[in-house]
Predicted model as a PDB file, atoms N, CA, C, CB and O in Angstrom, pLDDT in the B-factor column:
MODEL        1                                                                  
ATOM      1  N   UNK A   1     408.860   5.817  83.964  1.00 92.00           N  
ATOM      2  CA  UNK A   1     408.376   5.285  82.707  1.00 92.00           C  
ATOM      3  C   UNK A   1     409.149   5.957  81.583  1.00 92.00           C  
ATOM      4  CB  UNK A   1     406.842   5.502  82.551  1.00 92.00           C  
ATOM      5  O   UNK A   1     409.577   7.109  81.514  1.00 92.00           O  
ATOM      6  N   UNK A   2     409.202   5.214  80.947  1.00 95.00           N  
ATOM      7  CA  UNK A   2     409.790   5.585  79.648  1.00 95.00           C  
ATOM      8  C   UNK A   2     409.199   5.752  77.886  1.00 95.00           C  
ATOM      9  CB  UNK A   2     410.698   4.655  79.677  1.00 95.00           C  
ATOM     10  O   UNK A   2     408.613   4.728  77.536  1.00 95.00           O  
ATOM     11  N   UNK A   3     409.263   6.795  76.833  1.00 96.00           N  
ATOM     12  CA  UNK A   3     408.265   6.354  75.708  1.00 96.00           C  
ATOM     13  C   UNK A   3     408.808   7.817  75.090  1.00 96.00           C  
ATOM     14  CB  UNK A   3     406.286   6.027  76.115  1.00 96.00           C  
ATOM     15  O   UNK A   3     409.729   8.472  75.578  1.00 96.00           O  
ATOM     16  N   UNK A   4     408.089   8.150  74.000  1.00 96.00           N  
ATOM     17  CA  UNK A   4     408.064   8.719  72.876  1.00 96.00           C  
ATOM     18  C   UNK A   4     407.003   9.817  72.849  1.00 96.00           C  
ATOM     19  CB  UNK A   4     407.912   7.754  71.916  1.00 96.00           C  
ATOM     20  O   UNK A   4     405.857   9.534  73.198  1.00 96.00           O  
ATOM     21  N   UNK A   5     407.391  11.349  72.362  1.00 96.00           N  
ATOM     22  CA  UNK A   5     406.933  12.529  72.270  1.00 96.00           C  
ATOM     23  C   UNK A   5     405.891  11.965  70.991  1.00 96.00           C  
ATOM     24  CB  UNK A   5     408.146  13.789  72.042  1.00 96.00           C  
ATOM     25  O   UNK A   5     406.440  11.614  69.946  1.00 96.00           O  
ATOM     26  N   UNK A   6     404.732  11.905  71.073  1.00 97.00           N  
ATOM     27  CA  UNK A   6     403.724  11.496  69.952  1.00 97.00           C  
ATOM     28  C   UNK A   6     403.175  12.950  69.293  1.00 97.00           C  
ATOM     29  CB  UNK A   6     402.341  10.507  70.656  1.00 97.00           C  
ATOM     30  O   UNK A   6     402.973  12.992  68.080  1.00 97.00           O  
ATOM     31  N   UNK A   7     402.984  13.925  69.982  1.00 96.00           N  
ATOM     32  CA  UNK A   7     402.843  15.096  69.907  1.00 96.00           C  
ATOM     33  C   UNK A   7     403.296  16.240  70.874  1.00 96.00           C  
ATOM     34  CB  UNK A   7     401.809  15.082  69.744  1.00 96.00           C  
ATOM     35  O   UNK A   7     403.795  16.104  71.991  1.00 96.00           O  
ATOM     36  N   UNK A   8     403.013  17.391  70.207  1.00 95.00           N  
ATOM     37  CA  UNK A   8     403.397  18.648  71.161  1.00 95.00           C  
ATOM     38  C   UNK A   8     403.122  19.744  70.197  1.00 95.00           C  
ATOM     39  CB  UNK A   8     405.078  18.706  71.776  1.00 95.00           C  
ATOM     40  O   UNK A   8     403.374  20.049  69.032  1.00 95.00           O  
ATOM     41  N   UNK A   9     402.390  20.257  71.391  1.00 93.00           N  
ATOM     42  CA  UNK A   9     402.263  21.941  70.661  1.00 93.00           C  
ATOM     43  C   UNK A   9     402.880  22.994  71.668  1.00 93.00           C  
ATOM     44  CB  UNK A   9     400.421  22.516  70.384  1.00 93.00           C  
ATOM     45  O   UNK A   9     402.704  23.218  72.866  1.00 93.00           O  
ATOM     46  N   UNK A  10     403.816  23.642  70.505  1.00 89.00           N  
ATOM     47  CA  UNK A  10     404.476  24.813  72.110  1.00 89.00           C  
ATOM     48  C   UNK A  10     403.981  26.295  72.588  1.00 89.00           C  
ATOM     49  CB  UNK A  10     406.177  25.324  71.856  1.00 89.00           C  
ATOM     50  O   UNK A  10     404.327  27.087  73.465  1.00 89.00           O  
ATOM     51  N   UNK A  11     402.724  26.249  71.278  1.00 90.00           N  
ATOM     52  CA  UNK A  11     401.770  27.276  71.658  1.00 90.00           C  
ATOM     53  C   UNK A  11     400.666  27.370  73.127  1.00 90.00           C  
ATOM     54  CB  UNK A  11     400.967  27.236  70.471  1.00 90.00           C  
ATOM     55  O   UNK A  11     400.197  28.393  73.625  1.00 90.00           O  
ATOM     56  N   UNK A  12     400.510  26.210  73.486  1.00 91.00           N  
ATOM     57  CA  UNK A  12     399.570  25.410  74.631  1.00 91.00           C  
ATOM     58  C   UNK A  12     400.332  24.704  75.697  1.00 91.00           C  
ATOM     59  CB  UNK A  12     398.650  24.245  73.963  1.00 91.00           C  
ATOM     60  O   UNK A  12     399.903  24.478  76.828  1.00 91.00           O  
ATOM     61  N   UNK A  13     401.512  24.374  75.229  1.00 89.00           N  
ATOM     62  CA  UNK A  13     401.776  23.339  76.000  1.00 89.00           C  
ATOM     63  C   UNK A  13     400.879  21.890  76.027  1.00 89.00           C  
ATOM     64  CB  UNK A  13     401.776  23.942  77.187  1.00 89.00           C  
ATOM     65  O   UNK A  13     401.036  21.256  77.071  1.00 89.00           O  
ATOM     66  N   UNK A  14     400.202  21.438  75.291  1.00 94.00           N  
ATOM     67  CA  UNK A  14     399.774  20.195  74.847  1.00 94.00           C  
ATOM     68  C   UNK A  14     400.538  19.376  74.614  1.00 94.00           C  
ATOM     69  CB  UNK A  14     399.162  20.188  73.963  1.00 94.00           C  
ATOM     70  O   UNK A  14     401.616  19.772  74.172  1.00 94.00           O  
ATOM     71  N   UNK A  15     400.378  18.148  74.764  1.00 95.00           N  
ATOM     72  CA  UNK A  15     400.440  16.966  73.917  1.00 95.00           C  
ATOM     73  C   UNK A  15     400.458  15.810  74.782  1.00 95.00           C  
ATOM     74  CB  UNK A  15     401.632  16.959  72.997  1.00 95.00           C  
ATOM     75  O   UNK A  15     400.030  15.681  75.929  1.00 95.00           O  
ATOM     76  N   UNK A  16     401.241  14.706  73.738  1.00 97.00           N  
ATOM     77  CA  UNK A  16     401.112  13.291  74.192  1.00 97.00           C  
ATOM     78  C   UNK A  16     402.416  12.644  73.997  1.00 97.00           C  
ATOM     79  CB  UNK A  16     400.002  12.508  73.432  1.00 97.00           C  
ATOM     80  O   UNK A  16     403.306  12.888  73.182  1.00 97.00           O  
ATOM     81  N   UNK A  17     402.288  11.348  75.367  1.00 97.00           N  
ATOM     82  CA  UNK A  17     403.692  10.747  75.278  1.00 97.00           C  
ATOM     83  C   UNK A  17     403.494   9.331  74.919  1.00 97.00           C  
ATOM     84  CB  UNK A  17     404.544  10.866  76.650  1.00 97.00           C  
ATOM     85  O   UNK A  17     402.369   9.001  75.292  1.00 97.00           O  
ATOM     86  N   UNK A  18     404.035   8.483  74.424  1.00 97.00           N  
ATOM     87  CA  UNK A  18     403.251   6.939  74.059  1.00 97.00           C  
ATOM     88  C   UNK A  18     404.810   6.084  74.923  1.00 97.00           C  
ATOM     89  CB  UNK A  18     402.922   6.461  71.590  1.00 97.00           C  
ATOM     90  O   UNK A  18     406.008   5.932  74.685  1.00 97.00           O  
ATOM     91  N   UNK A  19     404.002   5.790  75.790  1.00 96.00           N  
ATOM     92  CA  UNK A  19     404.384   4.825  76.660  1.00 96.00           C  
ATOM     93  C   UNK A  19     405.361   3.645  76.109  1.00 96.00           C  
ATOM     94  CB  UNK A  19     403.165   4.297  77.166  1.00 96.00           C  
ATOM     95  O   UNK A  19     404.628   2.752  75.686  1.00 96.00           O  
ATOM     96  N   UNK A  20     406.673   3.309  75.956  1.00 94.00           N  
ATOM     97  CA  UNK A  20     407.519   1.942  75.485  1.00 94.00           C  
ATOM     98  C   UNK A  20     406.804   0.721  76.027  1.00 94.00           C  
ATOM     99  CB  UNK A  20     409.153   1.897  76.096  1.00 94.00           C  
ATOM    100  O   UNK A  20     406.694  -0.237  75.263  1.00 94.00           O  
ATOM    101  N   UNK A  21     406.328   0.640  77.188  1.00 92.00           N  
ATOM    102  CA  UNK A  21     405.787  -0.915  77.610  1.00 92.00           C  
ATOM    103  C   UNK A  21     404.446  -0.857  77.494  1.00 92.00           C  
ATOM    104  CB  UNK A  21     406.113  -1.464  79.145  1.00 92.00           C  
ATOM    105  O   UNK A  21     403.987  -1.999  77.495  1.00 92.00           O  
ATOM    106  N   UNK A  22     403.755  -0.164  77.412  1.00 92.00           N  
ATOM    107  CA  UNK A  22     402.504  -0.868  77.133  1.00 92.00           C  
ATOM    108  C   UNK A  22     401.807   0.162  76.108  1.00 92.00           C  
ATOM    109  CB  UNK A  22     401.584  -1.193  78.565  1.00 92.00           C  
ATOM    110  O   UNK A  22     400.577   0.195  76.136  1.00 92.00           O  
ATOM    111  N   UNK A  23     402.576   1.117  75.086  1.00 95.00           N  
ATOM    112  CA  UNK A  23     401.779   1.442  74.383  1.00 95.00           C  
ATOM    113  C   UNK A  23     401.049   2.800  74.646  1.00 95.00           C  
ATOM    114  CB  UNK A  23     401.115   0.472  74.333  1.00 95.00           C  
ATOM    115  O   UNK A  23     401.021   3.743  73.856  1.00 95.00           O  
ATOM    116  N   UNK A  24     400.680   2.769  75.421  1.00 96.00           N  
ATOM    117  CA  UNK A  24     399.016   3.802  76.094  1.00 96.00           C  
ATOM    118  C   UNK A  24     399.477   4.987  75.962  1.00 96.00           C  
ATOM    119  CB  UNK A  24     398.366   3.696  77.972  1.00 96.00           C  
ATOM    120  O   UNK A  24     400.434   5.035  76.734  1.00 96.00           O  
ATOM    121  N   UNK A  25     399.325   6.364  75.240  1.00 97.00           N  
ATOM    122  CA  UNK A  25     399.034   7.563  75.426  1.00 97.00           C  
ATOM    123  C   UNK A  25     398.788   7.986  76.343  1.00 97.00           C  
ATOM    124  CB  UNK A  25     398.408   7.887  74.936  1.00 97.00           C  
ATOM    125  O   UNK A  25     397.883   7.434  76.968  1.00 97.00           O  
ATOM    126  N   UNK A  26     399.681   9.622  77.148  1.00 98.00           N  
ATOM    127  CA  UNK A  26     399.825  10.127  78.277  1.00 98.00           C  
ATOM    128  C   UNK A  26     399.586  11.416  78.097  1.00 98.00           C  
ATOM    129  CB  UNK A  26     400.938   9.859  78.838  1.00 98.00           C  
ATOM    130  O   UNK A  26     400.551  12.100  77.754  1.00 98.00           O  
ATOM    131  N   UNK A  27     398.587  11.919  78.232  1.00 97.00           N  
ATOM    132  CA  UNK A  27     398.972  13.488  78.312  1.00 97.00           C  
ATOM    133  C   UNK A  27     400.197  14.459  78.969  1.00 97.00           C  
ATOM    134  CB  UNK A  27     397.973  13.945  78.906  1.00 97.00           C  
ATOM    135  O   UNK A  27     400.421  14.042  80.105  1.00 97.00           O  
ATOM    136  N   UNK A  28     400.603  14.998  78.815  1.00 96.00           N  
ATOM    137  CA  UNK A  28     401.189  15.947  79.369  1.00 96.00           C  
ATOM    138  C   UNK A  28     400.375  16.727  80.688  1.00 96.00           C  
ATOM    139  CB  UNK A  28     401.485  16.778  78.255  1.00 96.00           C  
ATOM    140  O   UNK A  28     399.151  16.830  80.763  1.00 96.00           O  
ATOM    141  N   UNK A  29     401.116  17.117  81.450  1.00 96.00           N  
ATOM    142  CA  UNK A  29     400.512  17.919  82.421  1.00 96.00           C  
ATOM    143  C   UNK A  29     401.166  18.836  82.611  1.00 96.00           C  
ATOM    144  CB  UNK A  29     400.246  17.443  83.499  1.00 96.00           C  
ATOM    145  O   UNK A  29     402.386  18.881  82.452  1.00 96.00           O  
ATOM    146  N   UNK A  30     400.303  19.909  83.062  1.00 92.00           N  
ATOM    147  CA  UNK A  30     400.619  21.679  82.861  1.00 92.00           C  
ATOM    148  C   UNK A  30     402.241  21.556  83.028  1.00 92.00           C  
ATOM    149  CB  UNK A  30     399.764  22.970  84.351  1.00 92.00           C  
ATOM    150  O   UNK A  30     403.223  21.852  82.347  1.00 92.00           O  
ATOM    151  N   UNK A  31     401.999  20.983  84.253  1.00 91.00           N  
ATOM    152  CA  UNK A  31     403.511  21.674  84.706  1.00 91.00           C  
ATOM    153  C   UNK A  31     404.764  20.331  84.747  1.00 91.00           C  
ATOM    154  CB  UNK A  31     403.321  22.498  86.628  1.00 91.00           C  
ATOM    155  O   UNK A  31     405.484  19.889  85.642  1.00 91.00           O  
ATOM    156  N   UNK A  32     404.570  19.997  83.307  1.00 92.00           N  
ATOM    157  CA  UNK A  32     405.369  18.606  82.318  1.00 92.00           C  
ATOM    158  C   UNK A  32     407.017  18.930  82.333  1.00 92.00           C  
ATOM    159  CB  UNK A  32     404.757  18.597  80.262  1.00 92.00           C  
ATOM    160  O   UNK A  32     407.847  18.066  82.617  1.00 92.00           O  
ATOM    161  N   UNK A  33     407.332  20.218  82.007  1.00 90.00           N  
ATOM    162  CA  UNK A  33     408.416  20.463  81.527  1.00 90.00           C  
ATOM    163  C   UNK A  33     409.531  21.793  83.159  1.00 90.00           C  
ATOM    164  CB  UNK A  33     407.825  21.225  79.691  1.00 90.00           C  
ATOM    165  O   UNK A  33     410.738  22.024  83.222  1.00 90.00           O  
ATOM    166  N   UNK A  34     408.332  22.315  84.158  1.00 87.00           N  
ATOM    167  CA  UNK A  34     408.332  22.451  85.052  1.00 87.00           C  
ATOM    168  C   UNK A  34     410.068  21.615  85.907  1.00 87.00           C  
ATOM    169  CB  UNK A  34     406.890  22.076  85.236  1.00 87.00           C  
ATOM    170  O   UNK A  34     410.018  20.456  86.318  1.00 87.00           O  
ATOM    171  N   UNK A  35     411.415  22.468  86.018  1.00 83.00           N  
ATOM    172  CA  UNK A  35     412.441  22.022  86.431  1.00 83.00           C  
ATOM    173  C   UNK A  35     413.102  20.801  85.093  1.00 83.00           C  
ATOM    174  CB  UNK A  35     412.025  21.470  87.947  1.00 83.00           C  
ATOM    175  O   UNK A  35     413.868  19.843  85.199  1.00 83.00           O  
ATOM    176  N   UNK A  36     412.670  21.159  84.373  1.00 82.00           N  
ATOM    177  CA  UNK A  36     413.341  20.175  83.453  1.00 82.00           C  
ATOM    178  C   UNK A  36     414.393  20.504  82.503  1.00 82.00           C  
ATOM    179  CB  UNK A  36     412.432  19.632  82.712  1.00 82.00           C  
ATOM    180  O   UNK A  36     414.381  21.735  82.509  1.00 82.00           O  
ATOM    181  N   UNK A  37     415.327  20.114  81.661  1.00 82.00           N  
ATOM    182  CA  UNK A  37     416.016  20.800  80.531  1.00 82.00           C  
ATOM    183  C   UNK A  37     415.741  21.013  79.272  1.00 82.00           C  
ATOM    184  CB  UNK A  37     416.919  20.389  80.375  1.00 82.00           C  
ATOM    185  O   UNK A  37     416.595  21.258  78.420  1.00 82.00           O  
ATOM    186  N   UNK A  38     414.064  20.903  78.996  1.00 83.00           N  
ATOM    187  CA  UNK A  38     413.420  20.536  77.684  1.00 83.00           C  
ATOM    188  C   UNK A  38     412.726  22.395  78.202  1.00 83.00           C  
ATOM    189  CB  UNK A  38     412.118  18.596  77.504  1.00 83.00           C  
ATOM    190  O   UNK A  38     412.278  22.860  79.250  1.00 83.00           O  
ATOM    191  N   UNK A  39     412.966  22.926  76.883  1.00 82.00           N  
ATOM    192  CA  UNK A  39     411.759  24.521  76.901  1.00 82.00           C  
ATOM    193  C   UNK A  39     410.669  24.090  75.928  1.00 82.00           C  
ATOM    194  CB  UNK A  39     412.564  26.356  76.121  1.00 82.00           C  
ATOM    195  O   UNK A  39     409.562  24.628  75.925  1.00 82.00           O  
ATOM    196  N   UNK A  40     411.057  22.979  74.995  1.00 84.00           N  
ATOM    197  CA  UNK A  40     409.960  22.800  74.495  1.00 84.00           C  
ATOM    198  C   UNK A  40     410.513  20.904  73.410  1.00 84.00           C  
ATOM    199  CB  UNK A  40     409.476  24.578  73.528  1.00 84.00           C  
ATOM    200  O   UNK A  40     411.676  20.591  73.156  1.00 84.00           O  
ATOM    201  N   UNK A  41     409.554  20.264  73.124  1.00 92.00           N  
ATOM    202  CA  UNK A  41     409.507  19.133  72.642  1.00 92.00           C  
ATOM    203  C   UNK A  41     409.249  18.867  71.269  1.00 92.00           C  
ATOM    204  CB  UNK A  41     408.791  18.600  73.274  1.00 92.00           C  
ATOM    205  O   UNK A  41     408.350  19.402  70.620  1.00 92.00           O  
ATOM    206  N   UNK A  42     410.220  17.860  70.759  1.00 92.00           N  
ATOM    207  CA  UNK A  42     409.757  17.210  69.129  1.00 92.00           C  
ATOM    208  C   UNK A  42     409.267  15.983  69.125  1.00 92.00           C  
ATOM    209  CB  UNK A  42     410.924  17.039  68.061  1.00 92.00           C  
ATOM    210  O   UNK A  42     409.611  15.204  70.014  1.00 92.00           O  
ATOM    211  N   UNK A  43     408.623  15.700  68.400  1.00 94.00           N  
ATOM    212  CA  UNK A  43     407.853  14.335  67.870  1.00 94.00           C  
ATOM    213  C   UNK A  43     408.694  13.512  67.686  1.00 94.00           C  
ATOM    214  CB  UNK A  43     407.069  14.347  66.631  1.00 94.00           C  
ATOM    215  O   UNK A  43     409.745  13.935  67.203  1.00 94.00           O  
ATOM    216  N   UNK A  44     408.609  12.289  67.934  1.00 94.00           N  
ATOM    217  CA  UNK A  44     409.966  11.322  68.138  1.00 94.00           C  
ATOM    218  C   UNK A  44     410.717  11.323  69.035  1.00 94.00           C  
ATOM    219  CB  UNK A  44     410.836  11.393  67.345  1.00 94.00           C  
ATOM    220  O   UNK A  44     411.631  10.501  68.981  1.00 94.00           O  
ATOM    221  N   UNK A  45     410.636  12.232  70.204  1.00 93.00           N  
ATOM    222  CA  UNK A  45     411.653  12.891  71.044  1.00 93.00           C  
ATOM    223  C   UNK A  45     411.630  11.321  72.288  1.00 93.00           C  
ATOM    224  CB  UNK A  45     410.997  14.863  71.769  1.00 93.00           C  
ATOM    225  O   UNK A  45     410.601  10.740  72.633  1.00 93.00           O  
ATOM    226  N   UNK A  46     412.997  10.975  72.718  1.00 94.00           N  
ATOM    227  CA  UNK A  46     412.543   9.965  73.927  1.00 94.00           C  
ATOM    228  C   UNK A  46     412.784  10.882  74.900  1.00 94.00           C  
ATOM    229  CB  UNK A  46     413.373   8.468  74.188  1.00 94.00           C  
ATOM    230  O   UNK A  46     413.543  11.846  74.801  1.00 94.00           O  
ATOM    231  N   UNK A  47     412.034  10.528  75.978  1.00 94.00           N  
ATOM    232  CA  UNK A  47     411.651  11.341  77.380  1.00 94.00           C  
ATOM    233  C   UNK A  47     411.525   9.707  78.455  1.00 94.00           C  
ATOM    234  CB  UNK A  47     409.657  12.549  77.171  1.00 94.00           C  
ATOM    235  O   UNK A  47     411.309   8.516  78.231  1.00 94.00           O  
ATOM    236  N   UNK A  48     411.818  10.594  79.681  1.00 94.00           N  
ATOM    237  CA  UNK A  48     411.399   9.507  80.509  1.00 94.00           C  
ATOM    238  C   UNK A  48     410.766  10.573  81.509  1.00 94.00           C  
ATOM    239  CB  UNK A  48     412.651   8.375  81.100  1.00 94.00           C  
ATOM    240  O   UNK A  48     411.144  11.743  81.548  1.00 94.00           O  
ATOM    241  N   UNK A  49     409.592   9.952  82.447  1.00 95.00           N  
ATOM    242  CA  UNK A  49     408.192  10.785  83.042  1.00 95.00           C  
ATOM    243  C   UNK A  49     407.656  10.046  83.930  1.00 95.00           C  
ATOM    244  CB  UNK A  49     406.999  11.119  82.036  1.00 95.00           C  
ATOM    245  O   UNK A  49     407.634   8.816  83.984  1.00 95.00           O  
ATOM    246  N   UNK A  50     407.117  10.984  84.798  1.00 94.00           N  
ATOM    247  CA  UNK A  50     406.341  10.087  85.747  1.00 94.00           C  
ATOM    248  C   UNK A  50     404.810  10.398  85.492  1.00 94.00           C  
ATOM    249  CB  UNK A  50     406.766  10.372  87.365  1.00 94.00           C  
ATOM    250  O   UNK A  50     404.542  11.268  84.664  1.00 94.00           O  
ATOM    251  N   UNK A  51     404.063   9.917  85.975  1.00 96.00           N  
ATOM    252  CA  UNK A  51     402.635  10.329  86.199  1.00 96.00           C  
ATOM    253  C   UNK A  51     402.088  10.689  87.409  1.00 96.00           C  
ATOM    254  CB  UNK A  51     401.876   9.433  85.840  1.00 96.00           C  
ATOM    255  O   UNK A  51     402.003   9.978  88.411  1.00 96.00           O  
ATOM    256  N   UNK A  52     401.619  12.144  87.230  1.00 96.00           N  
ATOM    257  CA  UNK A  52     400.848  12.822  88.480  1.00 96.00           C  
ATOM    258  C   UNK A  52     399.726  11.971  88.814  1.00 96.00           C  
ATOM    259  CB  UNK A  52     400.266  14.335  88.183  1.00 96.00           C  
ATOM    260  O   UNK A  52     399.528  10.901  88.238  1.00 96.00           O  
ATOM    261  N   UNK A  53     398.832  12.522  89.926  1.00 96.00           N  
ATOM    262  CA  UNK A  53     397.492  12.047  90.217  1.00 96.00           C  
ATOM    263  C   UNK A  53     396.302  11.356  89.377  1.00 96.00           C  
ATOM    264  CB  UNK A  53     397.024  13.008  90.625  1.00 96.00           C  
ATOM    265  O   UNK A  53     395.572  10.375  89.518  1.00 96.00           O  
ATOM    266  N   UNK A  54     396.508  12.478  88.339  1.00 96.00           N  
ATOM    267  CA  UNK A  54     395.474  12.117  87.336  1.00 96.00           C  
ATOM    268  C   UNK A  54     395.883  11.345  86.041  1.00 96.00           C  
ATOM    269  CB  UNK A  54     394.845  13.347  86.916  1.00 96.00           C  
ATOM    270  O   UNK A  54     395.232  11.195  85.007  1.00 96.00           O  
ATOM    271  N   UNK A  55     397.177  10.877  86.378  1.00 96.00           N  
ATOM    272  CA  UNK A  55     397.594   9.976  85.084  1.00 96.00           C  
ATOM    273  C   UNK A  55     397.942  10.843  84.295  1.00 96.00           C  
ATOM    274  CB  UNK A  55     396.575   9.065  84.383  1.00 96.00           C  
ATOM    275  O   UNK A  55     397.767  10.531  83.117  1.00 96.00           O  
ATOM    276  N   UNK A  56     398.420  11.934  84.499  1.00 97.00           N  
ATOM    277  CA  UNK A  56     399.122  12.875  83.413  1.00 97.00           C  
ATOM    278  C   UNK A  56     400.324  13.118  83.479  1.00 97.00           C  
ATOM    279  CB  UNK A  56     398.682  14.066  83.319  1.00 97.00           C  
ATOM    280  O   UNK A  56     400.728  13.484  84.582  1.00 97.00           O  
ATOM    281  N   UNK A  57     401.576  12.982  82.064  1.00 96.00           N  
ATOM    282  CA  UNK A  57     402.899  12.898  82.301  1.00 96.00           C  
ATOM    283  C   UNK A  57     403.694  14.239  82.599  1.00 96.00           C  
ATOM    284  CB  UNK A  57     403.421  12.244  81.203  1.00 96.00           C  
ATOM    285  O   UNK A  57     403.692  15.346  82.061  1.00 96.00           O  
ATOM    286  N   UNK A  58     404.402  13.665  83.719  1.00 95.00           N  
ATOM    287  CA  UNK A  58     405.004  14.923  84.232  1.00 95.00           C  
ATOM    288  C   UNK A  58     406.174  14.503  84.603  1.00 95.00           C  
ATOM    289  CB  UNK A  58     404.316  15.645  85.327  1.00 95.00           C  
ATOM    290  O   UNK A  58     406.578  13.341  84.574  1.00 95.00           O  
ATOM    291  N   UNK A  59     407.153  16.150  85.222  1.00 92.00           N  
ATOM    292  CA  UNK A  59     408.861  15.503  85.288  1.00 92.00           C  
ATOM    293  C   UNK A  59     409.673  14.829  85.007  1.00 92.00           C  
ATOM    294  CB  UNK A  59     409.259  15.190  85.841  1.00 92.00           C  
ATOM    295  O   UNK A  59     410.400  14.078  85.658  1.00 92.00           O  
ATOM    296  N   UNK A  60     409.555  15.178  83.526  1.00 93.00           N  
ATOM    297  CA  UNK A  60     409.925  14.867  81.917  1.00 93.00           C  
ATOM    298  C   UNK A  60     411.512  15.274  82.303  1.00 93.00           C  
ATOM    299  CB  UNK A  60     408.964  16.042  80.420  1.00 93.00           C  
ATOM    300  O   UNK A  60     411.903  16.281  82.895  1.00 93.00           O  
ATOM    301  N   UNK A  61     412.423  13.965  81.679  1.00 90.00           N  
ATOM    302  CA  UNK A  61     413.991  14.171  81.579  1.00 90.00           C  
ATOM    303  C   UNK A  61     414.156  13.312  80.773  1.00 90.00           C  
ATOM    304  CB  UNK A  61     414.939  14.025  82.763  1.00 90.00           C  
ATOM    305  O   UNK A  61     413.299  12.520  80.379  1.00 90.00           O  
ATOM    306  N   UNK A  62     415.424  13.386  80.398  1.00 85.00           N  
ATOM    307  CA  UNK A  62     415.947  12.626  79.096  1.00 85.00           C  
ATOM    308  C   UNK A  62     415.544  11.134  79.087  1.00 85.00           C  
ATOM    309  CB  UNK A  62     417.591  12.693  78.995  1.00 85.00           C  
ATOM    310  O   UNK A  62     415.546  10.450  80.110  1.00 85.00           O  
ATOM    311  N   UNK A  63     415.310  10.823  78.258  1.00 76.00           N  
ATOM    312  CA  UNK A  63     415.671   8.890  77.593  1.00 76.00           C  
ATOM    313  C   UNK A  63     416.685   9.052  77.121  1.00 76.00           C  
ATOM    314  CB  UNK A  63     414.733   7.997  76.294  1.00 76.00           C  
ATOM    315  O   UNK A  63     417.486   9.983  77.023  1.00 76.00           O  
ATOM    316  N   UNK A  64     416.579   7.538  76.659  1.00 69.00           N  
ATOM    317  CA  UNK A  64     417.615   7.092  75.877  1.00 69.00           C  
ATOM    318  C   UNK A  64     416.961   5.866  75.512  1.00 69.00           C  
ATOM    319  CB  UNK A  64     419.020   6.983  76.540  1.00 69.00           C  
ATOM    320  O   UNK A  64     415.925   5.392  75.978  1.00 69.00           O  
ATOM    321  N   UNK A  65     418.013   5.244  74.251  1.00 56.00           N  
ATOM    322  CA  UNK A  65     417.738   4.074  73.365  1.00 56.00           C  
ATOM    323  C   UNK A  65     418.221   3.068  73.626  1.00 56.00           C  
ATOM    324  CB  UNK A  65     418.019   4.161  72.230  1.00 56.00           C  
ATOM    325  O   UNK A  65     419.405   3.297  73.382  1.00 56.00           O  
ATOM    326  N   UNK A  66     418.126   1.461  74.166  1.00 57.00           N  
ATOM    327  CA  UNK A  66     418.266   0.542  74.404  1.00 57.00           C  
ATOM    328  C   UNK A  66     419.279   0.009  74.325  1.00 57.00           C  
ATOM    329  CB  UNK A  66     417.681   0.160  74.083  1.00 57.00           C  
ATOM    330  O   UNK A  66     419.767  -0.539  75.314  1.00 57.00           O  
ATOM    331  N   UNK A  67     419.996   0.016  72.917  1.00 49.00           N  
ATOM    332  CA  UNK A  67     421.111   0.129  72.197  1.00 49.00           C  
ATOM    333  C   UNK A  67     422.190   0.769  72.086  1.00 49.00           C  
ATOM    334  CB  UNK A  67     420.899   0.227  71.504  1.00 49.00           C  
ATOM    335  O   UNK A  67     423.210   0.249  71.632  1.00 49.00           O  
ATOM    336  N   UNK A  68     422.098   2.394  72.616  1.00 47.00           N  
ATOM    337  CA  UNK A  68     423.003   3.531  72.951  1.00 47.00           C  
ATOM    338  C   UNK A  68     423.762   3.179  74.419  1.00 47.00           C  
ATOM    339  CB  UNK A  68     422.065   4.994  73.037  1.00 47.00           C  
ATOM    340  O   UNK A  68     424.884   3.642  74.621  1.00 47.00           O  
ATOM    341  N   UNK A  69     423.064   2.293  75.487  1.00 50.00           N  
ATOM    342  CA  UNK A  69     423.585   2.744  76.557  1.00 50.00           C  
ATOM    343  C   UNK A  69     424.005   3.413  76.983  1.00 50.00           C  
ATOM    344  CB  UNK A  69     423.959   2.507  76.842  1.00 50.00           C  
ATOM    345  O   UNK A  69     425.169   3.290  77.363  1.00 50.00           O  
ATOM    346  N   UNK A  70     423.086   4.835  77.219  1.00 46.00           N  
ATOM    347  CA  UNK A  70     422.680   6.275  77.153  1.00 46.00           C  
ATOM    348  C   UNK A  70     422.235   6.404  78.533  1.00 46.00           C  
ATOM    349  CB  UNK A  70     421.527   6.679  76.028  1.00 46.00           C  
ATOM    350  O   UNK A  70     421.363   5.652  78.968  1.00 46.00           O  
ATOM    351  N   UNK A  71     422.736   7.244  79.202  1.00 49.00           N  
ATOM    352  CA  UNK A  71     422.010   7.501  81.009  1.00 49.00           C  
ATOM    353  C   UNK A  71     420.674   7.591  80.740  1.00 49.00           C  
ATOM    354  CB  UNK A  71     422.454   9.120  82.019  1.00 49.00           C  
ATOM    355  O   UNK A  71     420.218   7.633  79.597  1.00 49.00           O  
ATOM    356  N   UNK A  72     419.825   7.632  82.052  1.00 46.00           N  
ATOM    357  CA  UNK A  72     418.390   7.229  81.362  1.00 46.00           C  
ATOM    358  C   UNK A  72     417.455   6.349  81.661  1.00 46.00           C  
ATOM    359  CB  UNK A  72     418.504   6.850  80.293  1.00 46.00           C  
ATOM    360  O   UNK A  72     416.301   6.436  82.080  1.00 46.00           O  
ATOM    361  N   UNK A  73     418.572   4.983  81.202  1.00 43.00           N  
ATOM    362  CA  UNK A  73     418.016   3.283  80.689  1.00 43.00           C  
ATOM    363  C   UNK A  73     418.575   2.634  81.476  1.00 43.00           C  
ATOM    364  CB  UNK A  73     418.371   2.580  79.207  1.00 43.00           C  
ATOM    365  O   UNK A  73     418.455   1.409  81.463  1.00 43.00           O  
TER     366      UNK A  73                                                      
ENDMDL                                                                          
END                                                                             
């Protein structure tokens, strides 16, 4: 899946990812950034993620923009 850093706090490790196809808000999960190249996230940021068990976004790696034809997409 693919979408947009809606929030992040790098005190907690919190936040949320908003989904490109349907919209819906994702939490993050603990271990989100866990083997990844991100130490920490900005708002606006594109990410692409999967979802663990509980519907929480995890194994977070780069996006890209539609238009860039950017690895990724």
């Amino acid at each position: 899946m693919q979408g947009v850093i809606k929030a992040y706090d790098p005190a907690t490790g919190d936040g949320l990812i908003m989904c490109d196809t349907d919209f819906a808000d994702y939490e993050l999960a603990a271990n989100a950034l866990d083997g990844s190249i991100f130490r920490m996230l900005r708002q606006g940021q594109r990410v692409v993620f999967d979802l663990d068990e509980a519907g929480r976004a995890t194994g977070l790696h780069l996006g890209s923009e539609v238009d860039m034809g950017t690895p990724g997409h």
